[in-house]
MARBA-3410 file (N, C-alpha, C, O; in Angstrom, 1 decimal):
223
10.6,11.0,-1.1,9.5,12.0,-1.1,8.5,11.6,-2.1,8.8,11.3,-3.2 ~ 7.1,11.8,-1.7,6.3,11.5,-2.6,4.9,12.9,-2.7,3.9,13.0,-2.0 ~ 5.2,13.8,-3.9,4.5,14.4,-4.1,3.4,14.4,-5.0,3.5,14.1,-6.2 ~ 2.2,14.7,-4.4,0.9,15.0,-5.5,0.3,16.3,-5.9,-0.3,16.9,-5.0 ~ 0.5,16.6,-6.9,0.2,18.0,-7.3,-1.1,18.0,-8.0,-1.1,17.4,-9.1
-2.3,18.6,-7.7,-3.1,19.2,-8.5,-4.2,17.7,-9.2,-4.9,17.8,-10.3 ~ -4.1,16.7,-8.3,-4.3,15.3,-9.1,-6.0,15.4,-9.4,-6.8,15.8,-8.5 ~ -6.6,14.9,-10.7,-7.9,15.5,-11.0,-8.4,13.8,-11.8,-8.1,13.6,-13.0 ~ -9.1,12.9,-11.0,-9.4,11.8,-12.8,-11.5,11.7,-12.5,-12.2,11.7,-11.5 ~ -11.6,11.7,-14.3,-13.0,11.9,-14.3,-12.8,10.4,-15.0,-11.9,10.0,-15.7
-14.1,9.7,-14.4,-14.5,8.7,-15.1,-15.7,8.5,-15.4,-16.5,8.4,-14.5 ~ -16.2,8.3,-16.8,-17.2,8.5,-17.6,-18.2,9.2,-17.1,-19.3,8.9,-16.6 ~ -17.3,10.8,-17.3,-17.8,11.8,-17.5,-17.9,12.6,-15.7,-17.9,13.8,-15.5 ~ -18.0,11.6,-14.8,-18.0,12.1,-13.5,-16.8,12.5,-12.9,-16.0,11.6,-12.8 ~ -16.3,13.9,-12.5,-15.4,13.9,-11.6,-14.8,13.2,-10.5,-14.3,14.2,-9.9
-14.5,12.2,-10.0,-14.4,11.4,-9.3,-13.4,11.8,-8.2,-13.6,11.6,-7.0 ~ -12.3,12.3,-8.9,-11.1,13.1,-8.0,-11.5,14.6,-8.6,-12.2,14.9,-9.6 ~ -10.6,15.5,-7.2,-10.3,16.8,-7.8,-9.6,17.7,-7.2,-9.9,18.2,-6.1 ~ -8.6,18.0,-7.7,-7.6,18.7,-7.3,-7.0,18.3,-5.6,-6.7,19.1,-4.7 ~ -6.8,16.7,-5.8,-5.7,16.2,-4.8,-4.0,16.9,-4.9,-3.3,16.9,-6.0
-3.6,17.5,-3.4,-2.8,17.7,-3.0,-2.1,17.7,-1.6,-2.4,18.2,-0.6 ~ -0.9,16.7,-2.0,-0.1,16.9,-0.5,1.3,16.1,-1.1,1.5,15.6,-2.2 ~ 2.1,16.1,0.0,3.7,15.6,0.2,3.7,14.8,1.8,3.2,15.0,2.9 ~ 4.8,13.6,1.0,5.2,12.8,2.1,6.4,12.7,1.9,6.9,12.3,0.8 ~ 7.5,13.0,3.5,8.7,12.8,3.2,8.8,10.8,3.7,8.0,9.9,3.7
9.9,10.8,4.0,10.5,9.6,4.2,10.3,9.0,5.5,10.7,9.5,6.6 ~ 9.4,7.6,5.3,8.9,7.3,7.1,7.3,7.9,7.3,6.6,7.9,8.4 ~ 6.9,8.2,6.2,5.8,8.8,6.6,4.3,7.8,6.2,4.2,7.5,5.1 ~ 3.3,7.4,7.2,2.7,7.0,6.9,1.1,7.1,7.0,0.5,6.9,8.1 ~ 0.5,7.6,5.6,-0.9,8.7,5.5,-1.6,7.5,5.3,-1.2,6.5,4.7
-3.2,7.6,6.2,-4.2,7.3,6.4,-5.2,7.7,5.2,-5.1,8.9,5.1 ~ -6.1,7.2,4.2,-6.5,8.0,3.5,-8.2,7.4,4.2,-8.5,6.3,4.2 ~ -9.1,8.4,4.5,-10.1,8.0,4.2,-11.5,9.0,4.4,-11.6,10.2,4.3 ~ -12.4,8.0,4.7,-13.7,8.9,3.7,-14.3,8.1,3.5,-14.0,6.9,3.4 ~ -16.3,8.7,3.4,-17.2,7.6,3.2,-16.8,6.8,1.8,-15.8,7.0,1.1
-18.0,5.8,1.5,-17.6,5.2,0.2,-18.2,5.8,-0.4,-19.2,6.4,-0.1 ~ -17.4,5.7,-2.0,-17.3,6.2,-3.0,-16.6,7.6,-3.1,-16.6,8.4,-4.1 ~ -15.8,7.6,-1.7,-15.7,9.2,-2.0,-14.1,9.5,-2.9,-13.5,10.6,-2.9 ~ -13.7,8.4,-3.5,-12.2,8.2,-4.0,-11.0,7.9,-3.5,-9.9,8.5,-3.6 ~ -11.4,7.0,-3.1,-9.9,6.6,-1.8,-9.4,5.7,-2.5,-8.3,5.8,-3.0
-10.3,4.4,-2.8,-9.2,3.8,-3.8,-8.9,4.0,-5.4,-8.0,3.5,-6.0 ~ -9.9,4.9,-5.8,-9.1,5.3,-7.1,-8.3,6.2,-6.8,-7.9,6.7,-7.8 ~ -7.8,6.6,-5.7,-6.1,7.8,-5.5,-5.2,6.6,-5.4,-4.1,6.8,-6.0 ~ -5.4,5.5,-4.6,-4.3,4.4,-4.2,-3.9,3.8,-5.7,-2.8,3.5,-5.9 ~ -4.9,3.6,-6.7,-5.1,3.2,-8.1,-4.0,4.2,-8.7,-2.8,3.8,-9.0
-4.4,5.3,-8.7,-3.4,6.4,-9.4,-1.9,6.7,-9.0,-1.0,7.1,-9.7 ~ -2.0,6.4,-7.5,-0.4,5.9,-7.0,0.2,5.0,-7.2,1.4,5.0,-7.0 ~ -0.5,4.1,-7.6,0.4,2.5,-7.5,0.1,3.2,-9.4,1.1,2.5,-9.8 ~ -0.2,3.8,-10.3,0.1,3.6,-11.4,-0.3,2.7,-12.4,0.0,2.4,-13.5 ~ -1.9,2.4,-11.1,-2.8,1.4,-11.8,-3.4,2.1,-13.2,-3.3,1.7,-14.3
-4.0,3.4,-12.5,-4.9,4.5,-13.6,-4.0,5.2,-13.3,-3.2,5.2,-12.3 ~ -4.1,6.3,-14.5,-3.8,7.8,-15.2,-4.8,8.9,-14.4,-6.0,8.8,-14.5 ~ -4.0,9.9,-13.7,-4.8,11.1,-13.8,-5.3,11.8,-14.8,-4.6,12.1,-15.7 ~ -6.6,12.2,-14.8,-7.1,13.0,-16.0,-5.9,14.5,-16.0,-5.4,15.0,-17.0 ~ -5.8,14.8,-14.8,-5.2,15.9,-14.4,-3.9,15.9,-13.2,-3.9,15.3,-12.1
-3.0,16.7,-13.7,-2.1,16.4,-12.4,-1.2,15.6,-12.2,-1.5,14.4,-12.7 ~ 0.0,15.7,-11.7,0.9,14.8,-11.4,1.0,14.2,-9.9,0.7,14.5,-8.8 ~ 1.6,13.1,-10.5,2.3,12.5,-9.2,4.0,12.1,-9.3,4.4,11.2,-10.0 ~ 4.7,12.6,-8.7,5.8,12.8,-8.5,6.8,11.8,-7.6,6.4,12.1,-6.4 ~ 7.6,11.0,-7.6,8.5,9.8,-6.8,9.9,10.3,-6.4,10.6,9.9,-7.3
10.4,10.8,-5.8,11.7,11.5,-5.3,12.9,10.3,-4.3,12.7,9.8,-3.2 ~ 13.5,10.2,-4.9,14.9,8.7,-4.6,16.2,9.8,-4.0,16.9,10.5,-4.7 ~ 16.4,9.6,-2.4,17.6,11.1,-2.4,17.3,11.8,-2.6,18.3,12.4,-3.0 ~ 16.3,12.6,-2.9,16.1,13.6,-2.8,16.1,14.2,-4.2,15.8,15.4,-4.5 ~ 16.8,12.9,-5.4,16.4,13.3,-6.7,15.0,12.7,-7.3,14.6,11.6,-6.9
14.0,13.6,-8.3,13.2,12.7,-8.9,13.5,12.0,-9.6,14.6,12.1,-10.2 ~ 12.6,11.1,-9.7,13.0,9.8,-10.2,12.4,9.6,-11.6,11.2,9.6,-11.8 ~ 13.1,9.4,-12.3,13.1,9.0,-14.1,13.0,8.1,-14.4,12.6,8.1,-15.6 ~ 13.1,6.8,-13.7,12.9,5.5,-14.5,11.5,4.9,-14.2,10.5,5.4,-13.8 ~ 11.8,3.2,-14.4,10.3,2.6,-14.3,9.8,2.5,-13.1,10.4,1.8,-12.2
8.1,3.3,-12.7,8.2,3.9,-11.5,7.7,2.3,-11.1,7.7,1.9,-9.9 ~ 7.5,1.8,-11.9,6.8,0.4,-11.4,8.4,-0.4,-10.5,8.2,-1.5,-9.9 ~ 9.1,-0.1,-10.6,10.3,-0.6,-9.7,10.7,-0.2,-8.6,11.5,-0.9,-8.0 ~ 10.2,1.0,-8.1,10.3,1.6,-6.7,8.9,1.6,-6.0,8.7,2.4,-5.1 ~ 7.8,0.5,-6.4,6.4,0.7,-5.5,6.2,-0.6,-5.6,6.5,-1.4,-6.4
5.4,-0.6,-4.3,4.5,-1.8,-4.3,3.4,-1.4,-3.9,3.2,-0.5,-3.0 ~ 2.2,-2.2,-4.6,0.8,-2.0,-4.4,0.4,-3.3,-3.6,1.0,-4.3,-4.0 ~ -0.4,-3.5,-2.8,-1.3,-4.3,-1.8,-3.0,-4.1,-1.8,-3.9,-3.4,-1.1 ~ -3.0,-4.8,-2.7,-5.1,-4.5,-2.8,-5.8,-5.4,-2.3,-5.7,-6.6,-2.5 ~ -6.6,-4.7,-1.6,-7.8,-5.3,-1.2,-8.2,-6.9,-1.2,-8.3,-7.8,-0.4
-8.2,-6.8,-1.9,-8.7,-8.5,-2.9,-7.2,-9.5,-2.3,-6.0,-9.1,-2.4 ~ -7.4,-10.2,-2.1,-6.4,-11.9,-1.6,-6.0,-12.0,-3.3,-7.0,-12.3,-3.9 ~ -5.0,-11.8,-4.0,-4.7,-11.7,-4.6,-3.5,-12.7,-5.4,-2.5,-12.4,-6.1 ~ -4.0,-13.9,-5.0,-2.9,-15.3,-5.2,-3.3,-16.1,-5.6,-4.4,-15.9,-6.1 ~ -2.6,-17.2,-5.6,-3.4,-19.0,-6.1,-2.9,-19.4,-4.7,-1.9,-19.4,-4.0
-4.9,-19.7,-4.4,-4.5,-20.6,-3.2,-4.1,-22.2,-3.5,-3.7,-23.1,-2.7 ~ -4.3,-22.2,-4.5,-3.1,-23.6,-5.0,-2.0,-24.0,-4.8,-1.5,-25.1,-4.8 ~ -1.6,-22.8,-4.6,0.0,-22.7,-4.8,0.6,-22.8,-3.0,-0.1,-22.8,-2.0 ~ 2.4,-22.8,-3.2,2.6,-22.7,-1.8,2.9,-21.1,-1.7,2.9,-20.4,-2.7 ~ 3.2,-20.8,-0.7,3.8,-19.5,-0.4,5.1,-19.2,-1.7,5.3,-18.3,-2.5
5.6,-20.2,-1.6,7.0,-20.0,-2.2,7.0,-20.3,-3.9,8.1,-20.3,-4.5 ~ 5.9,-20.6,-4.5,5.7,-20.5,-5.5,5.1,-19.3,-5.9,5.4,-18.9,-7.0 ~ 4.3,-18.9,-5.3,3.1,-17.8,-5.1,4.1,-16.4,-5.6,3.9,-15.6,-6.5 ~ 5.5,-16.2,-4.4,6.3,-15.5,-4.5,6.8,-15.2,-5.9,6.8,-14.2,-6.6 ~ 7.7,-17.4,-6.1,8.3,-16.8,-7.3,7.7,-16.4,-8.7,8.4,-15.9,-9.6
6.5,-16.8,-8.7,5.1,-16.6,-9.6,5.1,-14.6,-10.2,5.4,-14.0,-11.2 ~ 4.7,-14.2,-8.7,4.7,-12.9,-9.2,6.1,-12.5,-8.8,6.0,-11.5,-9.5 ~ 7.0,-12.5,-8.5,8.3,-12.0,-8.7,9.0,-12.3,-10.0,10.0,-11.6,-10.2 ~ 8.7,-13.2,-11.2,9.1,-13.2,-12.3,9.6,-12.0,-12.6,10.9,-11.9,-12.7 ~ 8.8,-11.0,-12.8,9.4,-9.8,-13.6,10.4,-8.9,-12.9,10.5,-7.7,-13.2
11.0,-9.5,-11.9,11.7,-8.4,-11.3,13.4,-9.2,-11.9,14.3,-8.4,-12.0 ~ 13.7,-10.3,-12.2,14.5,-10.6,-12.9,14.7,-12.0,-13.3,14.0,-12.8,-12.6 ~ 15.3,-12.5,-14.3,15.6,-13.6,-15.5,16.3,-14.4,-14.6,16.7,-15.5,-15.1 ~ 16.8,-14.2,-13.1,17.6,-15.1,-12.3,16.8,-15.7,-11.3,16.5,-15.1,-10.3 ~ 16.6,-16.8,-11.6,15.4,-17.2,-10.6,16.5,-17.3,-9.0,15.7,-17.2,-8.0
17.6,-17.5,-8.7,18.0,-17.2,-7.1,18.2,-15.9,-6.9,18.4,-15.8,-5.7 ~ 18.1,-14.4,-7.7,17.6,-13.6,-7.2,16.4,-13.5,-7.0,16.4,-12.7,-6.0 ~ 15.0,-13.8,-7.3,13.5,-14.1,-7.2,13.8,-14.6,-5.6,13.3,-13.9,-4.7 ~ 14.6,-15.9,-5.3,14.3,-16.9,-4.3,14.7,-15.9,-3.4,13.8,-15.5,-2.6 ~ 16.0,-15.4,-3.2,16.4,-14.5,-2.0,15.2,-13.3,-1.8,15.2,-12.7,-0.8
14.3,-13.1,-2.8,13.4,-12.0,-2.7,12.9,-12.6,-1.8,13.1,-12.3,-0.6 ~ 12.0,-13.6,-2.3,11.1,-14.5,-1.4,11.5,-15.1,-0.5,10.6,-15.2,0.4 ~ 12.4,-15.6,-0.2,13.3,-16.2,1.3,12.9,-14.9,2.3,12.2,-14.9,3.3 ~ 13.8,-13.4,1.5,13.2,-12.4,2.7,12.2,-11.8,2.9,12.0,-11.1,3.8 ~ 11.3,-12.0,1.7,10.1,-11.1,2.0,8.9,-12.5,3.3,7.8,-12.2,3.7
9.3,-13.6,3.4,8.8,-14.4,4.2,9.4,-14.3,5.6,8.6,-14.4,6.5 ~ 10.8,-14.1,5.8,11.1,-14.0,6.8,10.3,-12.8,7.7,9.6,-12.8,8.7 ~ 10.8,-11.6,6.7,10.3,-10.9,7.3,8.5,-10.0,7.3,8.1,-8.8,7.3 ~ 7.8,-11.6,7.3,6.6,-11.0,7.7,6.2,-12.7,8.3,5.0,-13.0,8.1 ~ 6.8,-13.5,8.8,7.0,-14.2,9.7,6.4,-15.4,9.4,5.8,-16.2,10.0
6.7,-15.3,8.0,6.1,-16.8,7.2,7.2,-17.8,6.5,7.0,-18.4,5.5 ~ 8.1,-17.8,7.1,9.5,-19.0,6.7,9.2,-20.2,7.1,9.7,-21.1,6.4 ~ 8.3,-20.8,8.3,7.6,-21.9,8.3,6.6,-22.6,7.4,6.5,-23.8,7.1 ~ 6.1,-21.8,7.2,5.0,-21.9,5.9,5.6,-21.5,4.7,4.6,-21.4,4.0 ~ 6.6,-21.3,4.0,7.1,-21.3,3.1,6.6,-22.0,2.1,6.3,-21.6,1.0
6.7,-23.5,2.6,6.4,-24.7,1.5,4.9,-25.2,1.6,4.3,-26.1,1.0 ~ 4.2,-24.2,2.7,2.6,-24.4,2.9,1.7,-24.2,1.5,1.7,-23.1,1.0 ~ 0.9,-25.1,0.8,-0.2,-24.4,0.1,-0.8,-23.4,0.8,-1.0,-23.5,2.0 ~ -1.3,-22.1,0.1,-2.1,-20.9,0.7,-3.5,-21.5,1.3,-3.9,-21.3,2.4 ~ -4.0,-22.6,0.2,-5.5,-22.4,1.1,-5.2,-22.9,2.7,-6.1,-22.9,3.5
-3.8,-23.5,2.9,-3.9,-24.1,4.2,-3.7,-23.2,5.1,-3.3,-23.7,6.1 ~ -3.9,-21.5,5.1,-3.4,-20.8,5.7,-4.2,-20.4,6.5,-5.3,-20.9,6.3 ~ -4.0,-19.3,7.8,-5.3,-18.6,8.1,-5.3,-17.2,7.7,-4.3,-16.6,7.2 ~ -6.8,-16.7,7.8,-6.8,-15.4,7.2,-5.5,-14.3,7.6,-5.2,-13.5,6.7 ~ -4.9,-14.1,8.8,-4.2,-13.1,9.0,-2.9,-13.5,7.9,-2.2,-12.7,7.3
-2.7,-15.0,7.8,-1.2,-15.7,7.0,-1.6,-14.7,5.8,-0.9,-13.8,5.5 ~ -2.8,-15.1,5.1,-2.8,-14.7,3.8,-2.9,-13.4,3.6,-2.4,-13.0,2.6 ~ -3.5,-12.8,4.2,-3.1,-11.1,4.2,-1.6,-11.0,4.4,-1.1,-10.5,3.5 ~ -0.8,-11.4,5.3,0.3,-11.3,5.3,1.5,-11.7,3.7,2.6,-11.3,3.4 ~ 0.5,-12.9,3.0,1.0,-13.6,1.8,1.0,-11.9,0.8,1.9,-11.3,0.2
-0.3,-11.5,1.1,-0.7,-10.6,-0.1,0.5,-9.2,0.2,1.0,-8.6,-0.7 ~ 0.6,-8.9,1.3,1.6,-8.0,1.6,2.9,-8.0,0.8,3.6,-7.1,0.1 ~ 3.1,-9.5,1.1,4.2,-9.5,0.7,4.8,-9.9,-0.4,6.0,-10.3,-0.5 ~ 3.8,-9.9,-1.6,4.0,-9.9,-3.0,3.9,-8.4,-3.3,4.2,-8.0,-4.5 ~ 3.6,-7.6,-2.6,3.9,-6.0,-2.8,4.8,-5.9,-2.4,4.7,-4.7,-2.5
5.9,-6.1,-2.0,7.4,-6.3,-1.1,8.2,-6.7,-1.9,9.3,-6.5,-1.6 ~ 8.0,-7.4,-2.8,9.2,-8.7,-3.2,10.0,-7.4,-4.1,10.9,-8.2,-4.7 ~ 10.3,-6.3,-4.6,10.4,-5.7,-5.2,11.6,-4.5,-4.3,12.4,-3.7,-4.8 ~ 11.3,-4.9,-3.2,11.8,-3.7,-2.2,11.4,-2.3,-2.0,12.0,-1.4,-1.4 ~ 10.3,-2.3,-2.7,9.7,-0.7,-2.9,9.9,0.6,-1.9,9.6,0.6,-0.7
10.2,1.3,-2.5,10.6,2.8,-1.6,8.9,3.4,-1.6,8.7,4.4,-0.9 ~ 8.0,2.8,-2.2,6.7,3.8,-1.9,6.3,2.2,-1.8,7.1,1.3,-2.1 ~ 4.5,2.0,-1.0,4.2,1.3,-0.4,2.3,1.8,-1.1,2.1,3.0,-0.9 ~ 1.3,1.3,-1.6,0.3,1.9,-1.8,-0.4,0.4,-1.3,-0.3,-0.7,-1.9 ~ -1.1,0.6,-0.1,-2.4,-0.5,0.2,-3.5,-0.4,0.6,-3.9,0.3,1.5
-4.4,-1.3,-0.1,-6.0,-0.7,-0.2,-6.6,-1.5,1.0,-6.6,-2.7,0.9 ~ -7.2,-0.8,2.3,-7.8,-1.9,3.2,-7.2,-3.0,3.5,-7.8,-4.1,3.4 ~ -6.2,-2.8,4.0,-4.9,-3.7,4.4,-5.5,-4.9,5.7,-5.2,-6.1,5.6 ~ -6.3,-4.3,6.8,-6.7,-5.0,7.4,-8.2,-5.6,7.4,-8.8,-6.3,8.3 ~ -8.7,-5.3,6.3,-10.4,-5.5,6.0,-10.3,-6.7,5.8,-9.7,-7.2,4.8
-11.0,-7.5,6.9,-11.8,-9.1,7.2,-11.1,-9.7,8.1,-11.7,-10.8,8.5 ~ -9.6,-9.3,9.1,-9.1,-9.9,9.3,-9.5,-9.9,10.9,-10.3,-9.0,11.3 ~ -9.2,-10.9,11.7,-9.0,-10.3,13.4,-8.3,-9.4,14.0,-7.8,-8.5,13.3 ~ -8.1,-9.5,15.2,-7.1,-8.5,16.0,-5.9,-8.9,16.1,-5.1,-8.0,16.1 ~ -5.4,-10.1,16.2,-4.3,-10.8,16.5,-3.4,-10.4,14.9,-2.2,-10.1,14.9
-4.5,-10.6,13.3,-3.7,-10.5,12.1,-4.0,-9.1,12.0,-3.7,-8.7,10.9 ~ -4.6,-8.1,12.7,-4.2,-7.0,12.6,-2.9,-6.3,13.2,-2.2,-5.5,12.6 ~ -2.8,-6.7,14.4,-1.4,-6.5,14.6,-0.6,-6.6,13.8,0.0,-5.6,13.3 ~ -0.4,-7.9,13.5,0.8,-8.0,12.4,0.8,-6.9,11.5,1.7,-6.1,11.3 ~ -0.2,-6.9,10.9,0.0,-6.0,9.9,0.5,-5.3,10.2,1.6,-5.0,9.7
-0.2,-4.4,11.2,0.7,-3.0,12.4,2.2,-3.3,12.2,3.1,-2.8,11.6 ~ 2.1,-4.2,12.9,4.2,-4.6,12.8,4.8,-4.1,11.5,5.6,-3.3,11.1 ~ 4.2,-4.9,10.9,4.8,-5.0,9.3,4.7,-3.5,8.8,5.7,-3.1,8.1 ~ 3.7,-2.5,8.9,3.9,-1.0,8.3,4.3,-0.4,9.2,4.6,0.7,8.8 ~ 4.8,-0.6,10.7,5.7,0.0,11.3,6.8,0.3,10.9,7.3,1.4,10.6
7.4,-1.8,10.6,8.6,-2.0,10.4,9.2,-1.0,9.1,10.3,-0.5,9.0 ~ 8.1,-1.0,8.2,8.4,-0.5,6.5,8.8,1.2,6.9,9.5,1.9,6.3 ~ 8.1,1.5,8.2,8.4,3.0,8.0,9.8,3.5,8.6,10.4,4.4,8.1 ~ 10.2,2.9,9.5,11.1,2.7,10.5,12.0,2.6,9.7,13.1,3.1,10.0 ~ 11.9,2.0,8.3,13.4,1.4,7.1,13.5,2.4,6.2,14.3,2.3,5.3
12.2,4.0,6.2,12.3,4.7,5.5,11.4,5.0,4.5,11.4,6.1,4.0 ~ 10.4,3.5,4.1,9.6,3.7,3.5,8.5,4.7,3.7,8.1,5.3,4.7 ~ 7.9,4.8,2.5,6.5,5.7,2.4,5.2,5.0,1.7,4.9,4.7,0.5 ~ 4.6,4.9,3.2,3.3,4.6,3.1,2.2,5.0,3.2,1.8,5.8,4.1 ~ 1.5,4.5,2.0,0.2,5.2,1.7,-0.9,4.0,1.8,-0.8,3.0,1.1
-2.3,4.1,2.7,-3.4,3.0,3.3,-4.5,3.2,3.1,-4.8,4.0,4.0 ~ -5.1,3.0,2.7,-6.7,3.3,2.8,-7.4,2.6,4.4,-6.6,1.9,5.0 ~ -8.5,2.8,5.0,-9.0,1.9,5.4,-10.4,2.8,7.0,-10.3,3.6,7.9 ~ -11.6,1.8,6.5,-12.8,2.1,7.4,-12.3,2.2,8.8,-12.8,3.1,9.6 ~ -11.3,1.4,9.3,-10.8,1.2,10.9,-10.7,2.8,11.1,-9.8,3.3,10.4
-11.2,3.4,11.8,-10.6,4.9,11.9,-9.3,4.6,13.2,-8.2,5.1,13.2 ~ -10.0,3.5,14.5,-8.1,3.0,15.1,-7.6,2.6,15.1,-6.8,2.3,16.0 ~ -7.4,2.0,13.4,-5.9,1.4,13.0,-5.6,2.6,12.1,-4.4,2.8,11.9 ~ -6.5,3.4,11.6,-5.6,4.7,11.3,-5.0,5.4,12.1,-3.9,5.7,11.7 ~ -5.4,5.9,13.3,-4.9,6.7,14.3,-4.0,6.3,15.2,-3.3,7.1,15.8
-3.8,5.1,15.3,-2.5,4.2,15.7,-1.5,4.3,14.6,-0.3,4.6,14.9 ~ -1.8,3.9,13.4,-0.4,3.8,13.3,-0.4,4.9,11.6,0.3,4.7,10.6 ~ -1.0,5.7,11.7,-0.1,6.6,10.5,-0.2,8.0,11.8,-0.8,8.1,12.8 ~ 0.9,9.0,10.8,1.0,10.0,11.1,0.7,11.1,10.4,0.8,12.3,10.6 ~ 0.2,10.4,9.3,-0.6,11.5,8.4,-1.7,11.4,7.7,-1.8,10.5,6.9
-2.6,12.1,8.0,-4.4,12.3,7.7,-4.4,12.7,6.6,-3.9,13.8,6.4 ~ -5.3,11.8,5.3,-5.7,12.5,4.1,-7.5,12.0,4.1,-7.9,10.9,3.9 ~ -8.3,13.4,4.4,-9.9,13.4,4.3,-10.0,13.8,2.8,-9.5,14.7,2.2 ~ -11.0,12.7,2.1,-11.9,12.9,1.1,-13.3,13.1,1.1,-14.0,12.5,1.9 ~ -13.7,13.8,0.3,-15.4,13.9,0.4,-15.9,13.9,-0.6,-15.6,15.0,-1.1
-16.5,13.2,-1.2,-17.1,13.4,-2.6,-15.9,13.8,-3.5,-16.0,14.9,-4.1 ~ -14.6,13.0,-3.7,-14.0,13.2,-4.4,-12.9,14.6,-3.8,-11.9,15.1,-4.5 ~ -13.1,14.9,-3.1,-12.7,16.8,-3.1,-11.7,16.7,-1.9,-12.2,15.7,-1.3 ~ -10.8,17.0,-1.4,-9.7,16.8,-0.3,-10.3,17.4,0.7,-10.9,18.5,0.3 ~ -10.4,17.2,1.8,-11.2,18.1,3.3,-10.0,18.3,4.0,-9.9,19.5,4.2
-9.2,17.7,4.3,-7.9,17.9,5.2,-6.9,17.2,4.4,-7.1,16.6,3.3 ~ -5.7,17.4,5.0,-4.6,16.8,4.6,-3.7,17.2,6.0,-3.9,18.4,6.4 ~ -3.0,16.4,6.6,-1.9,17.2,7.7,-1.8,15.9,9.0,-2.2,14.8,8.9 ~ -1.4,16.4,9.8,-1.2,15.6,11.2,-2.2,14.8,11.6,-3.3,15.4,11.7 ~ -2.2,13.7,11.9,-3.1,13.6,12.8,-3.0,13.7,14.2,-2.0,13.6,14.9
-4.7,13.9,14.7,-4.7,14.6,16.2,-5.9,14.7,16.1,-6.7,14.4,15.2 ~ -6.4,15.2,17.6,-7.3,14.5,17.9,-8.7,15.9,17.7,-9.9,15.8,17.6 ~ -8.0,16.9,17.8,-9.4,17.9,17.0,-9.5,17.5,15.6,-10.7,17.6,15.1 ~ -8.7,17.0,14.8,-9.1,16.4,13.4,-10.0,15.1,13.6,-11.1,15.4,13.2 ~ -10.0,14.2,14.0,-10.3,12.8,14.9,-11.8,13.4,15.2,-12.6,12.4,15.0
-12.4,14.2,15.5,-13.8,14.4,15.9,-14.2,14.9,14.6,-15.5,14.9,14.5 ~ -13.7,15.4,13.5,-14.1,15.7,12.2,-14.6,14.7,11.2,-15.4,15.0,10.3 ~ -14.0,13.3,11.4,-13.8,12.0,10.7,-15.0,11.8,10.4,-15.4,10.8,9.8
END
């Protein structure tokens, strides 16, 4: 479960958020959006534990207990930005940012063995990135938010630049994560890759929450 209570951040001096609230149980996956600037990715910022709320918590629930330890070990963040060395191959790329998850580099490799499998890049494993196509490397960037196994999921414009064919995938891939229990949270302008595949609607407006709840199709003419 992932709760936000009361979440408020001003940045130099502007309100930016204010008083963000809602809950997600397990499997659930919320759409966040809103014209620009209206605070979508600084809430995804504040979830992944990039930034501090000025105000307000955010809450991580494991079983149904909250969670006490380092929250940076139960999330993975996916931003916007291609966020690799296209120098590198896939499988370095992996074990590069998987470092910090432990001092045993064949636990790193089985990270990366499965986080390639399962986003359908085990062929390209030993590929340099720049040789990829754009759907590969959104899929690359996915899945350096994964290597961790994260029970929360926070991604900024997950399918922004890509085609139809690498938006699927991606679809697959946040299906699959919800289907395993995860809880996902997305930003993104597509209003029908929101409406396909989350089942929960979070409207912003100038910072300020408009809705929060199901999506459906009297909300869908509000957008």
């Amino acid at each position: 479960m992932l709760k936000v209570s009361r979440v408020n951040k001003k940045i130099q001096r502007k309100n930016v958020l204010k008083d963000i609230n809602f809950s997600l149980n397990n499997g659930d996956i919320l759409g966040i959006v809103g014209p620009n600037g209206a605070g979508k990715s600084t809430l995804i910022s504040i979830l992944a534990t990039i930034l501090k709320p000025t105000k307000g918590n955010v809450s991580y629930y494991i079983n149904g207990n909250l969670y006490d330890g380092n929250i940076k070990d139960i999330i993975g963040y996916v931003p916007q930005e291609i966020a690799f060395y296209e120098e590198l191959t896939i499988k370095d790329n992996f074990m590069l940012f998987g470092a910090s998850i432990s001092n045993d580099r064949s636990i790193i490799l089985n990270r990366a063995r499965k986080a390639a499998e399962n986003l359908g890049l085990l062929d390209e494993f030993n590929t340099r990135a720049s040789k990829l196509s754009g759907g590969q490397k959104r899929r690359v960037n996915i899945g350096i938010g994964l290597l961790r196994d994260p029970q929360f999921i926070f991604m900024d414009e997950p399918v922004v630049g890509v085609d139809y064919m690498a938006r699927k995938d991606v679809e697959n891939i946040i299906s699959e994560m919800s289907n395993q229990g995860n809880i996902i949270v997305l930003t993104s302008h597509l209003i029908e890759f929101i409406e396909k595949i989350c089942n929960k609607l979070l409207i912003i407006k100038n910072g300020k929450q408009e809705y929060f709840g199901d999506f459906n199709e009297e909300i869908k003419s509000k957008i």
